[in-house]
Backbone and ligand atoms as CSV (ligand in chain L), in Angstrom:
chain,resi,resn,atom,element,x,y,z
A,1,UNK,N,N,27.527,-31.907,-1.037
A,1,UNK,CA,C,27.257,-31.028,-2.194
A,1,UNK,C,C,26.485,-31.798,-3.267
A,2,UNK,N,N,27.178,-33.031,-3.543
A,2,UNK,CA,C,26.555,-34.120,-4.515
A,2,UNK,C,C,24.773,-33.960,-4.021
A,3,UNK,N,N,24.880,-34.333,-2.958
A,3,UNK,CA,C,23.151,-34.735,-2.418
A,3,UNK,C,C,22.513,-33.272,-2.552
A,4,UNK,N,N,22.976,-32.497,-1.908
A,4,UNK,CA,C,21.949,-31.216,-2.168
A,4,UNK,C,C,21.603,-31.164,-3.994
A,5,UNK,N,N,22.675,-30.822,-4.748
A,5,UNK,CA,C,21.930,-30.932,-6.380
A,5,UNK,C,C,21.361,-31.642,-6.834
A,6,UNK,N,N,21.266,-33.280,-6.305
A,6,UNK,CA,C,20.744,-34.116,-6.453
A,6,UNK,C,C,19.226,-33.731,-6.197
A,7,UNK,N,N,19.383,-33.216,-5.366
A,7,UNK,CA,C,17.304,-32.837,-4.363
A,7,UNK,C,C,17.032,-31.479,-5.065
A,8,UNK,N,N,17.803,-30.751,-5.326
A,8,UNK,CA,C,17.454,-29.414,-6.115
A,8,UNK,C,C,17.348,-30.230,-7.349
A,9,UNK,N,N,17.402,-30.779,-8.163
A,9,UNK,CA,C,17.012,-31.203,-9.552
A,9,UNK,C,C,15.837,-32.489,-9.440
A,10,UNK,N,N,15.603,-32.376,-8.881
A,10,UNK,CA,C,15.040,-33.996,-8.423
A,10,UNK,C,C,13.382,-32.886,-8.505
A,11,UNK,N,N,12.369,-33.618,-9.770
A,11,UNK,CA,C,11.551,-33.121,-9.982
A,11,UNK,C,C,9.895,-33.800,-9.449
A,12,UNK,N,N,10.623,-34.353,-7.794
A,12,UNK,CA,C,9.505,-35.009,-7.005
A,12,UNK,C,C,8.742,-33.953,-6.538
A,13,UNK,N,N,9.066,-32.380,-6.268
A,13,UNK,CA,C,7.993,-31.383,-6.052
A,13,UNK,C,C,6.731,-30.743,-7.364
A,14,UNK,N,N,6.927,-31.835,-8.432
A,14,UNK,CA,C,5.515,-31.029,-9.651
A,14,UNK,C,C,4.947,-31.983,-9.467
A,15,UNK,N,N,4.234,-32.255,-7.973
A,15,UNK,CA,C,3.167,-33.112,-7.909
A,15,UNK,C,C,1.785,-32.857,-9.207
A,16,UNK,N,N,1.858,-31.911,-9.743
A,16,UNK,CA,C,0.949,-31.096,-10.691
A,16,UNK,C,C,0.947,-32.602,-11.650
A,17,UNK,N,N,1.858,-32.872,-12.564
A,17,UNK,CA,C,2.521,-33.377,-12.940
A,17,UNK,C,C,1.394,-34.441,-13.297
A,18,UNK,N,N,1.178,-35.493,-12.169
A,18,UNK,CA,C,0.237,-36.108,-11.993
A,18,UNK,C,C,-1.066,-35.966,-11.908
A,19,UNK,N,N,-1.273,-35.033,-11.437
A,19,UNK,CA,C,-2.317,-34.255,-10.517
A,19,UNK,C,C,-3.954,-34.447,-11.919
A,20,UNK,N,N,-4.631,-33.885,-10.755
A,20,UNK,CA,C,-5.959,-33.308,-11.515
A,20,UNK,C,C,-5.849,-32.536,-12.659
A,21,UNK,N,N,-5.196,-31.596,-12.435
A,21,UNK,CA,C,-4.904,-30.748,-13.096
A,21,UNK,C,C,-4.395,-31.005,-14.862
A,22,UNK,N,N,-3.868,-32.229,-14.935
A,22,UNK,CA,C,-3.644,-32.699,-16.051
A,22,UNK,C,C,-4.143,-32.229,-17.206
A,23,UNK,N,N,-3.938,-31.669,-17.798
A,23,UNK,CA,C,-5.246,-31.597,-19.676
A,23,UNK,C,C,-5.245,-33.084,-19.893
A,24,UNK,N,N,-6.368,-33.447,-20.548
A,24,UNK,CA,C,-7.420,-34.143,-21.135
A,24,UNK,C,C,-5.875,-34.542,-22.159
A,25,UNK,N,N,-4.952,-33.967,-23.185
A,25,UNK,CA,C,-4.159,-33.953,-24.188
A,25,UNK,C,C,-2.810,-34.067,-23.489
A,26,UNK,N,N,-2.737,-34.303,-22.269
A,26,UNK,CA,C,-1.462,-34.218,-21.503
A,26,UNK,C,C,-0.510,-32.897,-22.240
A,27,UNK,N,N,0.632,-32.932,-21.153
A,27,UNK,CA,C,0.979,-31.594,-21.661
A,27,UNK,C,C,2.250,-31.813,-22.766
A,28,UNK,N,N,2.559,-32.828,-23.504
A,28,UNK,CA,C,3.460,-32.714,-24.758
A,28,UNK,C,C,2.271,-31.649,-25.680
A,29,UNK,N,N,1.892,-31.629,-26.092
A,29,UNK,CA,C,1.058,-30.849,-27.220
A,29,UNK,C,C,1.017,-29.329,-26.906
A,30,UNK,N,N,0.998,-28.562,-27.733
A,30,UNK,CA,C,0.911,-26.783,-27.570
A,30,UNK,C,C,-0.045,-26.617,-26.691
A,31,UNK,N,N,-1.515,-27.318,-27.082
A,31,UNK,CA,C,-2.731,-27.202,-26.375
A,31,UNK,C,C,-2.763,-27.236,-24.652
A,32,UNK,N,N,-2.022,-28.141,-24.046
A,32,UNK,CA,C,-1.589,-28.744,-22.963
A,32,UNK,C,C,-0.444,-27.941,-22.488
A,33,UNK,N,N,0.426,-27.493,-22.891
A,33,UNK,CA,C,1.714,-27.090,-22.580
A,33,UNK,C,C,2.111,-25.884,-21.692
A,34,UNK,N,N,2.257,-25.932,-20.830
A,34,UNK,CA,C,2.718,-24.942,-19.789
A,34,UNK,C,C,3.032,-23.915,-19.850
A,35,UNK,N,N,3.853,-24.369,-20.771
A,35,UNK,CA,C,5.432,-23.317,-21.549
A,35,UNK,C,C,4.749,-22.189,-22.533
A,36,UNK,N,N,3.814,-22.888,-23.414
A,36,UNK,CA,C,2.740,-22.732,-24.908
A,36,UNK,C,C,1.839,-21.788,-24.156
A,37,UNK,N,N,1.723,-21.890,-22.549
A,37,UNK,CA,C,-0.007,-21.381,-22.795
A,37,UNK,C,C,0.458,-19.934,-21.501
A,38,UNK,N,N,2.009,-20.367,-20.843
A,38,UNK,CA,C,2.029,-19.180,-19.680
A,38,UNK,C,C,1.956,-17.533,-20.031
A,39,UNK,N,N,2.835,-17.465,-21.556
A,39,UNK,CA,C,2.761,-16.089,-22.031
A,39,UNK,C,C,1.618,-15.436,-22.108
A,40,UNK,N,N,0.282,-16.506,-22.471
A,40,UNK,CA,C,-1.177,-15.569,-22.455
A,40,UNK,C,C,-2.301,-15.597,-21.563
A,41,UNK,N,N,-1.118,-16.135,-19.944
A,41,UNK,CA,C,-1.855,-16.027,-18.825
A,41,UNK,C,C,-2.162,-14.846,-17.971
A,42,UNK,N,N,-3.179,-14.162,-17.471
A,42,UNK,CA,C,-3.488,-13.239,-17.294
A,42,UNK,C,C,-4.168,-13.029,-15.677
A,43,UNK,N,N,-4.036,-12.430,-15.199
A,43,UNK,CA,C,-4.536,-11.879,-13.798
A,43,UNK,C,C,-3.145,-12.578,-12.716
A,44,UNK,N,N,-3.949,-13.462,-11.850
A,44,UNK,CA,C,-3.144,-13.960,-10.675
A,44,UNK,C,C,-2.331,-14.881,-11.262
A,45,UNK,N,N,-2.881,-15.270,-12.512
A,45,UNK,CA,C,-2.038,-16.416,-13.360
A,45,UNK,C,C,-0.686,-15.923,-14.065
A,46,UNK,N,N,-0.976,-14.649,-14.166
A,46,UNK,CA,C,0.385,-14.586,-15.175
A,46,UNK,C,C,1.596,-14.173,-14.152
A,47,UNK,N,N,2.356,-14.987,-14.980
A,47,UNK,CA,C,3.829,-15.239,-14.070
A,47,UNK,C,C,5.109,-15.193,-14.955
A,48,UNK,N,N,4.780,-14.497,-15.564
A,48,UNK,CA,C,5.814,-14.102,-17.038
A,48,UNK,C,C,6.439,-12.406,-16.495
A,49,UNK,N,N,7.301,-12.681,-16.343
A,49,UNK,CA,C,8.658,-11.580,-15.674
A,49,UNK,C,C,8.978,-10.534,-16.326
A,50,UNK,N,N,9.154,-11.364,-18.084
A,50,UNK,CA,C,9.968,-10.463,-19.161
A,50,UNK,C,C,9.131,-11.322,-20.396
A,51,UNK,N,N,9.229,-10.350,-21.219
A,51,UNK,CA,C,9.308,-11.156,-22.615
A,51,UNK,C,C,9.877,-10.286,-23.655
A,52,UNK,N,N,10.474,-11.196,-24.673
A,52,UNK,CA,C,11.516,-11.214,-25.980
A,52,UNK,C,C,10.977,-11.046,-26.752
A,53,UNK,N,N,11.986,-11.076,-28.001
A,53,UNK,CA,C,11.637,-11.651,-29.442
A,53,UNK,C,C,11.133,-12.879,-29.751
A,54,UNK,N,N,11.989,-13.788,-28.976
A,54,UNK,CA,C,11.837,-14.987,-29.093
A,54,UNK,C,C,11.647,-16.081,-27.852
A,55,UNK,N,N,12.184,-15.255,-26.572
A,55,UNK,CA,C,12.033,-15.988,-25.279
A,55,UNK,C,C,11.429,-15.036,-24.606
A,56,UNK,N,N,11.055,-16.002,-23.110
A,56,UNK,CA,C,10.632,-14.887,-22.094
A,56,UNK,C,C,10.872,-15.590,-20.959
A,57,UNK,N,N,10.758,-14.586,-19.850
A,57,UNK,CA,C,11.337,-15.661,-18.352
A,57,UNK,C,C,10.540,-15.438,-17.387
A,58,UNK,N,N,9.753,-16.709,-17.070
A,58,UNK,CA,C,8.623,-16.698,-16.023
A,58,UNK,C,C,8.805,-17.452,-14.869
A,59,UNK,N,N,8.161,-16.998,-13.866
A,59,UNK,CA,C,8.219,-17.321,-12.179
A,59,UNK,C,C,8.243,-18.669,-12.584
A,60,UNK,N,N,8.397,-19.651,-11.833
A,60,UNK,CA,C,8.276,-21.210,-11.659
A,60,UNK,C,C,6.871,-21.142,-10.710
A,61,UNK,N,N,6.176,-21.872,-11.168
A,61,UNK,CA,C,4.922,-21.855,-10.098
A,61,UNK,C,C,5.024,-22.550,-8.620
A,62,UNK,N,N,5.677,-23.617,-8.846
A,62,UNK,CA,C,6.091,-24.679,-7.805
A,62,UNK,C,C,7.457,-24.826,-7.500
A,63,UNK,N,N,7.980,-23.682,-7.165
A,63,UNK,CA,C,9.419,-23.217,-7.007
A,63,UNK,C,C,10.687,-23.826,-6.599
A,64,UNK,N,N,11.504,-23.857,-6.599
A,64,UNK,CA,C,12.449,-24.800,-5.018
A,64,UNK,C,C,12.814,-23.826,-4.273
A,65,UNK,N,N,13.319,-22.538,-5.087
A,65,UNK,CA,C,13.473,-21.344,-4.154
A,65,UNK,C,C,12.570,-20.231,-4.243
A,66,UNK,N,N,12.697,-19.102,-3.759
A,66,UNK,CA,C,11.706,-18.187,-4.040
A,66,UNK,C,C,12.657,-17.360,-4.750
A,67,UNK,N,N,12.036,-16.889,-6.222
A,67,UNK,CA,C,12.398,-16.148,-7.314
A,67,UNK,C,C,13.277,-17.326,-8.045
A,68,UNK,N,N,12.528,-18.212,-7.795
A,68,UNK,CA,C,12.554,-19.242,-9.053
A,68,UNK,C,C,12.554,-19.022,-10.639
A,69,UNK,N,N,13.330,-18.709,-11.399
A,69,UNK,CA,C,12.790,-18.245,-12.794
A,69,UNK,C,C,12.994,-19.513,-13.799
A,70,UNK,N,N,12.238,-19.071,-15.080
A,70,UNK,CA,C,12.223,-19.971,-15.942
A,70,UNK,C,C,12.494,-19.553,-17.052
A,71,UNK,N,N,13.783,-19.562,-18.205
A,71,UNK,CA,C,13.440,-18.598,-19.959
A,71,UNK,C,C,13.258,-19.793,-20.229
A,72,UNK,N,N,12.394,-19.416,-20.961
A,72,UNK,CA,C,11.578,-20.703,-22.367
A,72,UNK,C,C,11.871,-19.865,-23.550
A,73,UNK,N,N,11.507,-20.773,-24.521
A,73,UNK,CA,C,11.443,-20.138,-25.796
A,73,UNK,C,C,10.066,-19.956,-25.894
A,74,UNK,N,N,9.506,-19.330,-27.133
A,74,UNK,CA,C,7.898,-19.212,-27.211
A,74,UNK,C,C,8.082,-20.305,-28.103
A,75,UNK,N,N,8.412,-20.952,-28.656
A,75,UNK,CA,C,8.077,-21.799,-29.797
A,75,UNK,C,C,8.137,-23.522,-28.854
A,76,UNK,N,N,7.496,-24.571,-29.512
A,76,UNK,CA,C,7.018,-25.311,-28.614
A,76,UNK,C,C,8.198,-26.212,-29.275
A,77,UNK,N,N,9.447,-26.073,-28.661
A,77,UNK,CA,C,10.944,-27.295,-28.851
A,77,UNK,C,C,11.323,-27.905,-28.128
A,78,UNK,N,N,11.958,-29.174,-27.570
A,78,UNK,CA,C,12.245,-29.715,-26.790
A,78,UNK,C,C,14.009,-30.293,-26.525
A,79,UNK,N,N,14.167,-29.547,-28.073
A,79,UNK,CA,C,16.090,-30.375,-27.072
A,79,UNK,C,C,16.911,-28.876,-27.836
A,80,UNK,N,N,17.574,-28.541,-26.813
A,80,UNK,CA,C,18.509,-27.648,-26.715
A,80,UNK,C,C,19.014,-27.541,-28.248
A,81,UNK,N,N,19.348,-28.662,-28.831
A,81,UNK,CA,C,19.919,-28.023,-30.345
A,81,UNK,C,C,19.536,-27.224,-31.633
A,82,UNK,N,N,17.859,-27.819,-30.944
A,82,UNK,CA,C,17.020,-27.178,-31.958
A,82,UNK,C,C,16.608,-25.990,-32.038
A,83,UNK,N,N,17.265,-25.758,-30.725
A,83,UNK,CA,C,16.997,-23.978,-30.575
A,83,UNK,C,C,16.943,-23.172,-31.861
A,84,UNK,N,N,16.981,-22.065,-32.796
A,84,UNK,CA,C,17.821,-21.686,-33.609
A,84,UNK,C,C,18.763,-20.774,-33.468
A,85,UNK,N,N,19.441,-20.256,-33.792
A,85,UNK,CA,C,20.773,-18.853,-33.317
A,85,UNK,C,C,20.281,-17.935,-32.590
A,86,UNK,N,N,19.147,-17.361,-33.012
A,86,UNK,CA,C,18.654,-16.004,-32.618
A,86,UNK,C,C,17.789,-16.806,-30.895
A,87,UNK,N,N,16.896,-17.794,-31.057
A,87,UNK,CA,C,16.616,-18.377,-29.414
A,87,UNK,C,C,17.179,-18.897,-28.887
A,88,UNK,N,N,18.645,-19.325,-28.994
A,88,UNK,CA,C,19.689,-20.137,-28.454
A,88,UNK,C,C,20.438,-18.488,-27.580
A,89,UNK,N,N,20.707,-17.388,-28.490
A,89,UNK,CA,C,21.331,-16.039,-28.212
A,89,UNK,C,C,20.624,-15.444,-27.286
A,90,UNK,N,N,19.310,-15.231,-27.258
A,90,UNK,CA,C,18.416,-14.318,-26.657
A,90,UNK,C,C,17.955,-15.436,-25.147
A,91,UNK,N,N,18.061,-16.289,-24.858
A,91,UNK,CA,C,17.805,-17.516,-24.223
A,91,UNK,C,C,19.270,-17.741,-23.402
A,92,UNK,N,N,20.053,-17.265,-23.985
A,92,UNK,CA,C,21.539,-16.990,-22.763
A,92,UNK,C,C,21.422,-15.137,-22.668
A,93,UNK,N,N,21.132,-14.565,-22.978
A,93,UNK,CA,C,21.103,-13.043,-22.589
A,93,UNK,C,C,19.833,-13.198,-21.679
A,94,UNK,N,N,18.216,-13.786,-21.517
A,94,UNK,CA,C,17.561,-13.631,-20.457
A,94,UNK,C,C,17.942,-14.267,-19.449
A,95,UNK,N,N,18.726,-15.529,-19.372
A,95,UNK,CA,C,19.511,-15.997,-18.358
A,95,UNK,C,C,20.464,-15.575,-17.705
A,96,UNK,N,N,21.408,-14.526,-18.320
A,96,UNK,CA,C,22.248,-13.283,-17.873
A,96,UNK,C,C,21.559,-12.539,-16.961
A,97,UNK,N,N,20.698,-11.968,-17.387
A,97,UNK,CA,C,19.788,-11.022,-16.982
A,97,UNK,C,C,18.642,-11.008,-15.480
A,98,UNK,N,N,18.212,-12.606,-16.158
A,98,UNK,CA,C,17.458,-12.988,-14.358
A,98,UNK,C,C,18.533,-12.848,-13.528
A,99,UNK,N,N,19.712,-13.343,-13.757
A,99,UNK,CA,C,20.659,-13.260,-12.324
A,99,UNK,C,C,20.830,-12.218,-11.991
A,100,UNK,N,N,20.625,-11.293,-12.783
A,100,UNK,CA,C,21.052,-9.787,-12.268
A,100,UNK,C,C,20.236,-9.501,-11.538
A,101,UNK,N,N,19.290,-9.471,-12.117
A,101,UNK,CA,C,17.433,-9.092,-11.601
A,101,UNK,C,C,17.578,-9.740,-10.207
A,102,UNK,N,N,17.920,-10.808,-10.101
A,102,UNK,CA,C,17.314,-11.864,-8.965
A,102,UNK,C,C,18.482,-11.382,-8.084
A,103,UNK,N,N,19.831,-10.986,-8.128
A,103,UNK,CA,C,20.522,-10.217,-7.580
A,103,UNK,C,C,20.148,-9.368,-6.759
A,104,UNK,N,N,20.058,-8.172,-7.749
A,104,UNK,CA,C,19.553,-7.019,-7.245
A,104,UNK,C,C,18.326,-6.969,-6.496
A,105,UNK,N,N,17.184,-7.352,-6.681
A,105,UNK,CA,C,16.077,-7.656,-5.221
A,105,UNK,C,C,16.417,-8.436,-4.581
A,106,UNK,N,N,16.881,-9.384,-4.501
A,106,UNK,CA,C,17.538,-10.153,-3.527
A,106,UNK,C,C,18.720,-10.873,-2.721
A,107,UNK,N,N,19.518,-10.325,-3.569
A,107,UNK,CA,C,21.101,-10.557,-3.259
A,107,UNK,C,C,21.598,-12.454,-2.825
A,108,UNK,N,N,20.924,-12.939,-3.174
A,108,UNK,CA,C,20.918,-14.252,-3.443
A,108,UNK,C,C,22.306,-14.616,-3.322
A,109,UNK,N,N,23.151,-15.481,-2.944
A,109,UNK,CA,C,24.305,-15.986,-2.376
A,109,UNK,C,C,24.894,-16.702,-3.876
A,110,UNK,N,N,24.416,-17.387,-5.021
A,110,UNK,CA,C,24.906,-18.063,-5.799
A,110,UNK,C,C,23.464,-18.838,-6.816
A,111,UNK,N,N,23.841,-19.414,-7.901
A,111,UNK,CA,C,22.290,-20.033,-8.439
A,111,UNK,C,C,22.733,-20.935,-9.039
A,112,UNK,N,N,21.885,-22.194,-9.098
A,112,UNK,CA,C,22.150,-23.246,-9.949
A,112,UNK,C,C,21.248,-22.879,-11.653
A,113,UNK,N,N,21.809,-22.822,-12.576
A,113,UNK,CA,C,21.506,-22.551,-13.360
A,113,UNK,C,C,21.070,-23.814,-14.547
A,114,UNK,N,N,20.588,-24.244,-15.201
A,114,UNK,CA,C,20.276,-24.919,-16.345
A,114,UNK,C,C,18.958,-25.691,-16.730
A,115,UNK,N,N,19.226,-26.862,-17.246
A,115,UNK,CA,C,17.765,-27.455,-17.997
A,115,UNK,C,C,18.403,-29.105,-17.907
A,116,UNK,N,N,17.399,-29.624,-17.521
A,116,UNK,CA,C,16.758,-31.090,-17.437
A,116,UNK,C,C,16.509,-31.302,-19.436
A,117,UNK,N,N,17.112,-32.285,-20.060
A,117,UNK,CA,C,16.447,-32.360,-21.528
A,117,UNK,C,C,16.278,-34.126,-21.560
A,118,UNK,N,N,15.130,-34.220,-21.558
A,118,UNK,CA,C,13.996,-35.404,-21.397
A,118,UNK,C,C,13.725,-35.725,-20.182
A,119,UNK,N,N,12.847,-36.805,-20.379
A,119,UNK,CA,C,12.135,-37.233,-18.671
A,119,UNK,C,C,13.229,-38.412,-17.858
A,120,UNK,N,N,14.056,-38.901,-18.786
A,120,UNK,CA,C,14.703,-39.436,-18.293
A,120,UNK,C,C,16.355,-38.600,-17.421
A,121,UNK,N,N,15.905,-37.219,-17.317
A,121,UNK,CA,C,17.159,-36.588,-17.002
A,121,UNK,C,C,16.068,-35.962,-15.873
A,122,UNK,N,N,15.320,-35.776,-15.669
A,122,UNK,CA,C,14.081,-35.115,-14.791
A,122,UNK,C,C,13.308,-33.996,-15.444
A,123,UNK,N,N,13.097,-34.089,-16.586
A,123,UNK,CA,C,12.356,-32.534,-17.294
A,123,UNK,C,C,10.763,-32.915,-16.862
A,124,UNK,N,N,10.215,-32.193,-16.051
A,124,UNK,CA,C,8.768,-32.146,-15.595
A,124,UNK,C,C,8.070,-32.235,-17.046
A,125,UNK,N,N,8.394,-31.564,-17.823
A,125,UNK,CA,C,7.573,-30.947,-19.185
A,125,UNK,C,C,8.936,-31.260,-20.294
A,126,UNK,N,N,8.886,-32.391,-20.581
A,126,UNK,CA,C,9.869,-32.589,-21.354
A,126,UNK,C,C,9.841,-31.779,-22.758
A,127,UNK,N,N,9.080,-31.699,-22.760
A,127,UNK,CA,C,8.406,-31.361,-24.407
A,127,UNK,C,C,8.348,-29.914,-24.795
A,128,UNK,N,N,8.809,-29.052,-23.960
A,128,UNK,CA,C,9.146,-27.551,-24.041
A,128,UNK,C,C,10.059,-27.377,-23.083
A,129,UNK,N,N,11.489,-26.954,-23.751
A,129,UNK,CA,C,12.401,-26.559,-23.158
A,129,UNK,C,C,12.620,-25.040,-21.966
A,130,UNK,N,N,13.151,-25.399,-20.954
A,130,UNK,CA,C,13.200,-24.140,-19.960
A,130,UNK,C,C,14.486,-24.232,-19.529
A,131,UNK,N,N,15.131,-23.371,-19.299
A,131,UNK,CA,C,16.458,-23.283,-18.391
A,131,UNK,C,C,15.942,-22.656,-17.152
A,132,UNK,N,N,16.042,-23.297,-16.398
A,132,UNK,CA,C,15.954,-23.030,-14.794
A,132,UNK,C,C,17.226,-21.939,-14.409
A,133,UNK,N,N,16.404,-21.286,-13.758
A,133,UNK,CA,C,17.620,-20.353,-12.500
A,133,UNK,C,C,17.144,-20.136,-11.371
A,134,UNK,N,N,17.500,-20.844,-10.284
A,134,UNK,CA,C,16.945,-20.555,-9.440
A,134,UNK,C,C,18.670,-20.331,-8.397
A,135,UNK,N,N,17.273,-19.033,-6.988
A,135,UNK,CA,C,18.725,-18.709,-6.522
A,135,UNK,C,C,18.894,-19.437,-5.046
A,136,UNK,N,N,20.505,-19.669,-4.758
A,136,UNK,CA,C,20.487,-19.803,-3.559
A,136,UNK,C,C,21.008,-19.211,-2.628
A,137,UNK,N,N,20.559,-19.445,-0.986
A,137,UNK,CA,C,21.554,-18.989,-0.181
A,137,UNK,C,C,22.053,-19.664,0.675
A,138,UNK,N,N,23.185,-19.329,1.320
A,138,UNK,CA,C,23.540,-20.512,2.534
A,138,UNK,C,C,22.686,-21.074,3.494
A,139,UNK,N,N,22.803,-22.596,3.791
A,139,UNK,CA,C,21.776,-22.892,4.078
A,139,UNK,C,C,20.345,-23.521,3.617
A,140,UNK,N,N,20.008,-23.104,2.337
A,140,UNK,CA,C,18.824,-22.981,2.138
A,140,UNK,C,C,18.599,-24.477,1.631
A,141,UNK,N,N,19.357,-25.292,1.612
A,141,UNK,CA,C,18.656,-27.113,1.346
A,141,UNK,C,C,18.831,-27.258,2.179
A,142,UNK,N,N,18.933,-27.106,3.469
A,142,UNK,CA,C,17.727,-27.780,4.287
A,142,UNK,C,C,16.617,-28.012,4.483
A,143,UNK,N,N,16.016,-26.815,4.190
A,143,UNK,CA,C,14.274,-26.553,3.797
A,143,UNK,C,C,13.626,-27.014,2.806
A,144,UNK,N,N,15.037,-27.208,1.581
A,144,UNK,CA,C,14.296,-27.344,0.432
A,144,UNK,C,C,13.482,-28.384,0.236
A,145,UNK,N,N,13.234,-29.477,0.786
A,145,UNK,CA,C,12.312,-30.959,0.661
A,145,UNK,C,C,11.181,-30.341,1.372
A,146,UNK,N,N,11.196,-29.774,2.628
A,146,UNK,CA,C,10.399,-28.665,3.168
A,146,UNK,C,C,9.384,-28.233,2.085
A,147,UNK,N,N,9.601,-26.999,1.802
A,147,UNK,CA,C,8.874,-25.835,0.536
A,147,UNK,C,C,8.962,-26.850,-0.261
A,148,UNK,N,N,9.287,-27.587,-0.687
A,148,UNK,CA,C,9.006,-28.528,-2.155
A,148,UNK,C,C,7.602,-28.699,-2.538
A,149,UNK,N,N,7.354,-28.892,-0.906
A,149,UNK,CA,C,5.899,-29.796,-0.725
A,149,UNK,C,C,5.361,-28.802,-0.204
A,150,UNK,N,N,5.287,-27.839,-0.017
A,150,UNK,CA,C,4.665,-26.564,-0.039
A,150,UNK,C,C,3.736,-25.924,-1.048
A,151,UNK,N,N,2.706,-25.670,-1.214
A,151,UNK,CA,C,1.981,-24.801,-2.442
A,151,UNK,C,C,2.205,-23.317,-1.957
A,152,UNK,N,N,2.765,-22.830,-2.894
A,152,UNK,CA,C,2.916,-21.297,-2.469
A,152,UNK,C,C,2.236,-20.546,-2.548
A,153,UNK,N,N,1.290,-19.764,-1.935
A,153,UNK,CA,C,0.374,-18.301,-2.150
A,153,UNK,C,C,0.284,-18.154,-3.633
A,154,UNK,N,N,-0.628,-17.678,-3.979
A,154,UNK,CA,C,-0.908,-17.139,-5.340
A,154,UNK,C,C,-0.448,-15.790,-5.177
A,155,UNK,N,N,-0.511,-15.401,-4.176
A,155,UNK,CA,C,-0.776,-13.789,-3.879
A,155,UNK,C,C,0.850,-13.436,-4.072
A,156,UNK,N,N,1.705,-14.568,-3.063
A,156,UNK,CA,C,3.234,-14.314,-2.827
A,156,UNK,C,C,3.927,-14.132,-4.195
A,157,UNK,N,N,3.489,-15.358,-4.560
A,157,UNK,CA,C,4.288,-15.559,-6.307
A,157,UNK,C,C,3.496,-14.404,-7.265
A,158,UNK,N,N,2.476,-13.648,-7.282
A,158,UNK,CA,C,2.137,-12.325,-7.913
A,158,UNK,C,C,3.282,-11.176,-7.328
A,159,UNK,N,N,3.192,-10.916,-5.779
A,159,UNK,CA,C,4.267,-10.511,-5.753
A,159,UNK,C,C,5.370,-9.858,-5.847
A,160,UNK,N,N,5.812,-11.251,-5.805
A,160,UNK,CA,C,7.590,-11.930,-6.455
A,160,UNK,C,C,7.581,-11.086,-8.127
A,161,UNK,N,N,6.591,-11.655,-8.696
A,161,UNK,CA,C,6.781,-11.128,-9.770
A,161,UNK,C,C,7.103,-9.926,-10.189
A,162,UNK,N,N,5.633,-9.694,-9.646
A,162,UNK,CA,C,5.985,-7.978,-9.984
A,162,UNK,C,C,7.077,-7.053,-9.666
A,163,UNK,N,N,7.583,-8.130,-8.411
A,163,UNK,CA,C,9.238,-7.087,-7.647
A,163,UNK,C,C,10.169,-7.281,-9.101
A,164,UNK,N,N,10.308,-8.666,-9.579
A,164,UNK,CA,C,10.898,-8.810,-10.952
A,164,UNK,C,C,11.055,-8.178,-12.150
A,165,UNK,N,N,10.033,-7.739,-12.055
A,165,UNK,CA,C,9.000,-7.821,-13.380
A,165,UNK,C,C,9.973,-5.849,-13.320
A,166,UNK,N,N,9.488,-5.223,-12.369
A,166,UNK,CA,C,10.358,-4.091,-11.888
A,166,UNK,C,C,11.674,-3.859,-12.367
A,167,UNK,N,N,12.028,-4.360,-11.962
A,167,UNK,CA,C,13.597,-4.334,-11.480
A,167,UNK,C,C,14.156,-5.145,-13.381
A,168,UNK,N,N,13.369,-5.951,-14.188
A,168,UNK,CA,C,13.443,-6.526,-15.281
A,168,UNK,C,C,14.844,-5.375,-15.940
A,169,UNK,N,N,15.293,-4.809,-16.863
A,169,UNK,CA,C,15.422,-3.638,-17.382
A,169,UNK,C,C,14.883,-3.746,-19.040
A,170,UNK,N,N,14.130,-2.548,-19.316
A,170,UNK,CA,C,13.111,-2.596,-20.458
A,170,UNK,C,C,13.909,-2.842,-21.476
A,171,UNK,N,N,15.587,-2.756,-21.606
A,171,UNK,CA,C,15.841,-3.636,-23.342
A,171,UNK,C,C,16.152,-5.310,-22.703
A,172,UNK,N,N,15.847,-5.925,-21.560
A,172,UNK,CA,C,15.621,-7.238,-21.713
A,172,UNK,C,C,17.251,-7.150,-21.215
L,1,ZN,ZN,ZN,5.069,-25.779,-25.371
């Protein structure tokens, strides 16, 4: 049990991370930031599920499971305390909520739920906070080092989404 959470948190699949792909400003800065720039991504890019007042919960691009989700806050914070009341509140109600969602299309067996806070705990993107939910089912770390190293369809993870994005319910 130890070793499987160990490899489900273990943030050796955002080869991105490194990658080409890098901004010029790396991604601590708004400009750079993943988190900062996914809400006003648009076409095959956008991968934003739901959005809030203050949070919203988007696909994981580089998943461990499929219907990988992510709530962020919109504001560019990095440690859980600084949340304030109202994105700390609304940031456990979209986390309520993906499980339901991710439930109901998929009946998912159980989910590891939470957030990595700094690079020294494994936060890919230390510098904008996300709570991970991703779901599992029996079985499914075996594969997971598998799909890690997998790039997933653009097409699949559009999707995923949209089955989400569906099934979301419109007060969030
Ligand atoms: Zn950010």
């Amino acid at each position: 049990m130890r070793d499987d959470l160990e490899r489900l948190w273990t943030p050796y699949r955002m080869a991105y991370i490194s990658g080409a792909d890098r901004p010029s400003g790396g991604y601590d800065t708004p400009a750079g930031c993943p988190f900062c720039l996914a809400p006003r991504a648009a076409g095959v890019d956008r991968l934003v599920v739901a959005t809030g007042e203050q949070v919203y919960a988007v696909l994981n691009r580089y998943p461990y499971n499929p219907g990988h989700l992510m709530v962020c806050p919109y504001r560019h914070v990095a440690d859980y305390p600084d949340l304030d009341p109202a994105e700390a509140a609304e940031l456990a109600g979209f986390t309520q909520t993906a499980m339901r969602v991710v439930r109901q299309v998929s009946e998912a067996h159980g989910f590891n739920i939470g957030m990595n806070q700094g690079a020294v705990a494994g936060a890919g993107i230390a510098a904008h906070l996300h709570q991970h939910v991703v779901p599992r089912w029996g079985g499914d770390s075996n594969f997971m080092p598998v799909i890690g190293l997998t790039k997933v369809l653009p097409q699949l993870l559009a999707d995923t989404r949209d089955l989400l994005a569906k099934a979301w319910p419109a007060a969030g």
